[in-house]
N, C-alpha and C positions, 0 to 999 in steps of 0.2 A: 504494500500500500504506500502512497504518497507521501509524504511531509506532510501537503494539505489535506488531503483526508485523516489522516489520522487528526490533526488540528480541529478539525470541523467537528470529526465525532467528539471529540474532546472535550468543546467547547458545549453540545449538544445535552451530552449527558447532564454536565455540570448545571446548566439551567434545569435541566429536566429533575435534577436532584435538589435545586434549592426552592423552585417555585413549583405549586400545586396548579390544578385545574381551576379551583377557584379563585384563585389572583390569579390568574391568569384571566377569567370573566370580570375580572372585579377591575383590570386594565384596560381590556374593551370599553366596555360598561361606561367606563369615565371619561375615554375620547369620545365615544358618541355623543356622550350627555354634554363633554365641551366643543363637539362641532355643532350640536343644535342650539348651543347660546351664541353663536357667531353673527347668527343674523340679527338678533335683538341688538347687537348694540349701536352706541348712536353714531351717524356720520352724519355728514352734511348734504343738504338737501336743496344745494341752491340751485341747483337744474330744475327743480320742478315748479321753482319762482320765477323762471325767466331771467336768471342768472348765468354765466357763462363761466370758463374756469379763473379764477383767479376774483371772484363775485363781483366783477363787473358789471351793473344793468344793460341791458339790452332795450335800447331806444325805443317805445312805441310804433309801430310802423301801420299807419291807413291809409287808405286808396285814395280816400277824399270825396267819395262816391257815393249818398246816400243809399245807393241799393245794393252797396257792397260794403254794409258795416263791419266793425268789428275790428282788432288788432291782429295783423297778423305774427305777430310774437308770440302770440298767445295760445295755449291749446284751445284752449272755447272758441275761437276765431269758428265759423258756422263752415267753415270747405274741408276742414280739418276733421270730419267727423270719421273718417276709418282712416286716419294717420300711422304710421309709426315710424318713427325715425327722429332725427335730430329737421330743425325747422328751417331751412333753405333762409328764410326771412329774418335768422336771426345769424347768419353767417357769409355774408354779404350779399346775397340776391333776393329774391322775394317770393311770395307765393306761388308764382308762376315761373321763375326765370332761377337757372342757377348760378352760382357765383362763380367769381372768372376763375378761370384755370380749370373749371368742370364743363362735362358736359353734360347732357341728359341722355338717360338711358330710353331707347325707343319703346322697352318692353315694363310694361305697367301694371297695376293691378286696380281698381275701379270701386269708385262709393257713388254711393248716392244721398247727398246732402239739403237741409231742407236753408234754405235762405230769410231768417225770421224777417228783411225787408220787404218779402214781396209774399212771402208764405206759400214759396212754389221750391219742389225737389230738383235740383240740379245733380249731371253727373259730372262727377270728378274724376278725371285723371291723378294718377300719386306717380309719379318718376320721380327715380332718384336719381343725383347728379354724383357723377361716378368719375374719379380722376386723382383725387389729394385724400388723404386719410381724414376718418372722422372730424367734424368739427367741432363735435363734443359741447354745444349750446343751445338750448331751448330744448331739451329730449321730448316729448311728445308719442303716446301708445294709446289711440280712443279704438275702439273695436267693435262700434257699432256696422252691424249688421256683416264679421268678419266672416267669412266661410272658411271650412277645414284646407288644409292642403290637398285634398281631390280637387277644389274646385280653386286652380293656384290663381284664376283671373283677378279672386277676390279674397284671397288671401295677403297679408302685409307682415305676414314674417317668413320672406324670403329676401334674399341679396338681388334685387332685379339692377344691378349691376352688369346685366348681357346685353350683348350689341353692342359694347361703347371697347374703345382701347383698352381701358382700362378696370379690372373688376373690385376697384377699392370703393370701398360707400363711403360718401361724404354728407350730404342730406335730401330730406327729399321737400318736392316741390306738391300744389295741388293745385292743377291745372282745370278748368271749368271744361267740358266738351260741349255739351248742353243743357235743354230743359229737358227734365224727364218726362215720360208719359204719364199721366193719369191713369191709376191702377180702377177698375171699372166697377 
């Protein structure tokens, strides 16, 4: 036999000789209990303020358009309704445009949002702009009306980062297409 084997059995025993079955549960037992208090504890939450990193505010940004109210900074913003991603509009472009040095992705996934100015459902477009790493500002997860991944059109947690040069996510955008139809 080896040098190392003989070491490893060596080494084997001796634990197997000083520790029982039950400290050895009673080991487990205490990492578990200390990895389920990891999530309780407190961290900062200034992304979900409209906060960026280093807790800068993020300027208010509106269209100026009475029938397009609302902040686009903001999750509540009415186009934002099956969002997820970091907020185009809060990392230099805007709800519809992404910020330079990206592009948008041609491949999309679709909401359908109600506009409390006129009380009609629009659909949306959500493309993300894909080119420079996360912008990691405004994070934004609404999942009204999200379907499973069988149906990936309308689904928003995938990387639709394809078709573009590059498949790095940066933020996404919520592009208007139209009015919706009147459900009958």
């Amino acid at each position: 036999m080896s040098g190392l084997d003989k070491f490893s059995e060596k080494m084997t025993r001796r634990v197997a000789r000083a520790t029982s079955r039950r400290s050895l549960l009673t080991l487990i037992g205490g990492a578990l209990t200390g990895a389920a208090v990891i999530p309780v504890l407190p961290v900062s939450r200034a992304q979900a303020q409209g906060h960026g990193h280093g807790g800068d505010p993020v300027a208010p940004q509106t269209t100026g358009n009475p029938q397009d109210p609302g902040d686009q900074t903001q999750c509540d913003y009415w186009r934002y309704c099956a969002i997820d991603g970091f907020l185009c509009s809060c990392c230099g472009g805007t709800a519809s445009s992404c910020p330079p040095g990206t592009e948008m992705s041609p491949i999309t996934w679709i909401g359908t949002c109600l506009n409390p100015a006129d009380n009609r459902s629009y659909i949306v477009s959500y493309n993300d702009c894909c080119g420079k790493s996360s912008c990691g500002r405004c994070l934004c997860n609404r999942n009204e009306r999200d379907r499973p991944m069988v149906r990936p059109q309308a689904n928003n947690d995938i990387n639709w980062c394809l078709g573009t040069s590059s498949a790095i996510y940066n933020c996404s955008t919520a592009v208007i297409l139209g009015v919706a139809l009147e459900q009958q």
